[in-house]
TIGUPA-710082 format. One record per residue (C-alpha): residue in three letters; chain; x, y, z. Coordinates in nm, 2 decimals. Layout:
BEGIN
Ala; A; X; Y; Z
...
END
This chain:
BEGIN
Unk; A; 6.15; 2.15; 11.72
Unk; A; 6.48; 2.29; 11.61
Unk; A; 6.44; 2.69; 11.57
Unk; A; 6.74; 2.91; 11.45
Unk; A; 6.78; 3.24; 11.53
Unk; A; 7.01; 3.51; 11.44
Unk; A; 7.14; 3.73; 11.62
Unk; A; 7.31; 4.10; 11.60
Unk; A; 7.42; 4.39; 11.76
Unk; A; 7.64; 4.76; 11.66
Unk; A; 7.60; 4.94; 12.00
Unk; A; 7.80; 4.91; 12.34
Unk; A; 7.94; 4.60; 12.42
Unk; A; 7.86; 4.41; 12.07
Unk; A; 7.94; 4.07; 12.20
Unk; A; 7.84; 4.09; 12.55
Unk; A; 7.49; 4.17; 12.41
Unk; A; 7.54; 3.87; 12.20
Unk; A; 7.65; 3.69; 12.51
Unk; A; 7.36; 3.79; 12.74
Unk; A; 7.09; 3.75; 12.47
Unk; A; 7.22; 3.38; 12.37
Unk; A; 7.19; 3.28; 12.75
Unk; A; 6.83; 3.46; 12.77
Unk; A; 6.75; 3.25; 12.48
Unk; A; 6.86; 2.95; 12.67
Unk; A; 6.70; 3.02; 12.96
Unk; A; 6.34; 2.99; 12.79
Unk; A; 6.15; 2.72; 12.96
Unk; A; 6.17; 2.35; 12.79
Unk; A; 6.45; 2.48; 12.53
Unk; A; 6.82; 2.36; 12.53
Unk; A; 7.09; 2.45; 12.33
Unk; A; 7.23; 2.25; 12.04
Unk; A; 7.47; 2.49; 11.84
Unk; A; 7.61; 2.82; 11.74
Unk; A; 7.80; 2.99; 11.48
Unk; A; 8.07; 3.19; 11.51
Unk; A; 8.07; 3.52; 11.56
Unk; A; 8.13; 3.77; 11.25
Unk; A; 8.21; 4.18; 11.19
Unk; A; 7.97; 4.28; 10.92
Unk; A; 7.94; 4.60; 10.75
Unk; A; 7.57; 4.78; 10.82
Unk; A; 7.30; 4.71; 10.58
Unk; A; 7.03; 4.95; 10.40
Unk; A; 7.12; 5.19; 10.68
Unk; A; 7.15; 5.53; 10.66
Unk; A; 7.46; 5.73; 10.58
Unk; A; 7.53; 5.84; 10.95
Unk; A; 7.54; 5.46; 11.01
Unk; A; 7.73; 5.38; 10.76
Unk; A; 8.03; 5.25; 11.01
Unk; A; 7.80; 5.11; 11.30
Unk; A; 7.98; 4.78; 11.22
Unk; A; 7.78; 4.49; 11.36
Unk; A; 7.85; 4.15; 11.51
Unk; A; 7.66; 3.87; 11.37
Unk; A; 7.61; 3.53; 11.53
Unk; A; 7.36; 3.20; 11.45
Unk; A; 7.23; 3.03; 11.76
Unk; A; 7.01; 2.71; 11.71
Unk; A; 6.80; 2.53; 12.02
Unk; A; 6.53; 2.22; 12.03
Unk; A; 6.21; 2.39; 12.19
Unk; A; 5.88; 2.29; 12.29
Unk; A; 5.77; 2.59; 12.31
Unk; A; 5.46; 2.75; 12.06
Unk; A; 5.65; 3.02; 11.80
Unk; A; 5.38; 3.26; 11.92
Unk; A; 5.57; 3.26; 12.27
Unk; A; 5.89; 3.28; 12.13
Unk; A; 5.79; 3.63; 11.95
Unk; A; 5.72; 3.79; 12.28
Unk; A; 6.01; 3.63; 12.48
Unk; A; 6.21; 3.76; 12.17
Unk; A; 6.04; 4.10; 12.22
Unk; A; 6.14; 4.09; 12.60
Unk; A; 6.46; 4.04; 12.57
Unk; A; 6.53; 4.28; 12.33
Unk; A; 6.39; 4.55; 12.54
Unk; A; 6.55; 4.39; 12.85
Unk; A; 6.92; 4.44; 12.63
Unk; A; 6.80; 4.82; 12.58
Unk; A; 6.66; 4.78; 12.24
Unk; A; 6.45; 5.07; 12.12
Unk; A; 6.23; 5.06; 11.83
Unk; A; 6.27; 5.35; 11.63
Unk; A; 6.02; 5.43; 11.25
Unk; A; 6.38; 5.34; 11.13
Unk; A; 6.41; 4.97; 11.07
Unk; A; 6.74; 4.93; 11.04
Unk; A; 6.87; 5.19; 11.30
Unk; A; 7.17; 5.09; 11.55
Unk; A; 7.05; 4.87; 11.82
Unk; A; 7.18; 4.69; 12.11
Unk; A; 7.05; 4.33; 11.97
Unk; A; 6.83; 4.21; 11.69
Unk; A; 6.70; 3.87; 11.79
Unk; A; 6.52; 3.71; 11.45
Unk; A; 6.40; 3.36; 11.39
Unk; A; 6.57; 3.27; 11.10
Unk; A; 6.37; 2.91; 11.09
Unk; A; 6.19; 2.69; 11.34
Unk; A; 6.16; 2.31; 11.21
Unk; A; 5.94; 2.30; 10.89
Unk; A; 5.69; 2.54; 11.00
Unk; A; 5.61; 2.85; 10.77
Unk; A; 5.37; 3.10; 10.96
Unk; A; 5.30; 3.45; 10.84
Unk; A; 5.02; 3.64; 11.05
Unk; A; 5.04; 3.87; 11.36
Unk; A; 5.39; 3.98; 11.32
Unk; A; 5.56; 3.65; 11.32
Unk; A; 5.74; 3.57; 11.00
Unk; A; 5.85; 3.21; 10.95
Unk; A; 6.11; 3.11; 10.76
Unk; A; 6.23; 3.48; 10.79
Unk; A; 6.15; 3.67; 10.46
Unk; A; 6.50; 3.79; 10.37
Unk; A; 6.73; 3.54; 10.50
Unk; A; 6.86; 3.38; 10.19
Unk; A; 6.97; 3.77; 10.08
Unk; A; 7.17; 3.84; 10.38
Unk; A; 7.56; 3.70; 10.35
Unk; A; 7.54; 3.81; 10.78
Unk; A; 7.24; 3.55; 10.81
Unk; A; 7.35; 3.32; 10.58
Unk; A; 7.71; 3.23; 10.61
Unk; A; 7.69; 3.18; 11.02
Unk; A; 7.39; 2.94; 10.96
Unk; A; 7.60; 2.80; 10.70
Unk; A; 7.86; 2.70; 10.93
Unk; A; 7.64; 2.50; 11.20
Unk; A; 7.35; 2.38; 10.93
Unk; A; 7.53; 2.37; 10.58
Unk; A; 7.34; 2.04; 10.45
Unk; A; 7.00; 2.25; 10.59
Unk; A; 6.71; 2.33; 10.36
Unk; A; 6.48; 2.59; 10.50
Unk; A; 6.12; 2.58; 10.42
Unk; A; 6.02; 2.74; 10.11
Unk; A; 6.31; 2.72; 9.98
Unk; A; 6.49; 2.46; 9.77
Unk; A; 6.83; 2.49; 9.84
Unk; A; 7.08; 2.43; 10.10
Unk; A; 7.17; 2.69; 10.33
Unk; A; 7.58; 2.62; 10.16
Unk; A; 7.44; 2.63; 9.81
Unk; A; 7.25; 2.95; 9.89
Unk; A; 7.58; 3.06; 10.06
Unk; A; 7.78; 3.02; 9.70
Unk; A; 7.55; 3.19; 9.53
Unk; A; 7.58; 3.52; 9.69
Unk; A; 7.81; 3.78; 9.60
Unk; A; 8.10; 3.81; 9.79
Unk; A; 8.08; 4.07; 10.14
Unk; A; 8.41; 4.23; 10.18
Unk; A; 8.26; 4.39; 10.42
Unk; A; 8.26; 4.09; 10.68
Unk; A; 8.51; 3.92; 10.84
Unk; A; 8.53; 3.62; 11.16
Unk; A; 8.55; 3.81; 11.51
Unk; A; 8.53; 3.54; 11.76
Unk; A; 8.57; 3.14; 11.67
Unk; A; 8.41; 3.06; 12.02
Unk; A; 8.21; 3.27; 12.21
END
C-alpha cells in the first residue's frame, strides 16, 4: 500500500532531522521508497506568539508498505522521540520533527489515535503543495478532489518558499 507522510521540523538542524527521519522511515521492515517532495520554508502555524518566527521545513515522503497502519503509529512515535521530539500540552510547540500520515492507500481509520486520511491536510498549503508536487492527479479518501485542485483553491502562503529541490 502507498502511505504518504509529511514531514516537519523548526529546531536544530531542520533538514538533517528531515534527513534522518526520511531514512528511519525507509528503514521500516517490508517498505521502500517511491518519492518525495521537495523541501519548503514555511512560516509556523496556530503557534503562539513567541513562536511566531520558528520557521519550519516541510517535506512529503511517499513509500509502498506492507506493513499494518497500527505499526506505523508506533514506529512513527519512535522515531520521533529517537529525533528528540518532546510532547508538550502545546500541540503545535517547536519540535525537532513531526512525522504525520497524510494518507495510506484508500484506507480511512479513526480509533486509538490514528487518524487516516489526516483530518486537516487539505487546510494546510505546507501539507498540501509538497504532496502536490509528487501526487498532483491524487485523490485522498474522503475527499473529492485532487490534491492540485485542492492546491488552487487555497489562499496564497507568502509565508512559504522552496528550500532544497533535492534533498
Amino acid at each position: 500500500m502507498e502511505i504518504g507522510f509529511s514531514l516537519g521540523s523548526n529546531l536544530y538542524n531542520r533538514k538533517r532531522l528531515l534527513m534522518q527521519a526520511k531514512n528511519l522511515l525507509l528503514s521500516a521492515p517490508r517498505t521502500t521508497f517511491v518519492d518525495q517532495s521537495p523541501i519548503y520554508e514555511t512560516t509556523p502555524v496556530d503557534v503562539k506568539p513567541e513562536f511566531k518566527d520558528m520557521i519550519y521545513l516541510n517535506s512529503v515522503v511517499i513509500v509502498e508498505s506492507e506493513l499494518p497502519l497500527e505499526s506505523w503509529l508506533s514506529y512513527i512515535e519512535k522515531i520521533e522521540s529517537n529525533l528528540g521530539r518532546e510532547r508538550t500540552e502545546d500541540r503545535n510547540a517547536p519540535r525537532t520533527i513531526d512525522v504525520d500520515i497524510i494518507y495510506a492507500g484508500e484506507q480511512v481509520i479513526d480509533s486509538g489515535g490514528l487518524e487516516v486520511p489526516h483530518p486537516r491536510w487539505a487546510e494546510r498549503r505546507f501539507v498540501v503543495q509538497p504532496l502536490c508536487d509528487v501526487r498532483p492527479a491524487l485523490i485522498v479518501p474522503e475527499s473529492s478532489r485532487s490534491v492540485a485542485e485542492i492546491l488552487r483553491s487555497l489562499p496564497p502562503d507568502e509565508g512559504m518558499s522552496l528550500f532544497d529541490e533535492k534533498w
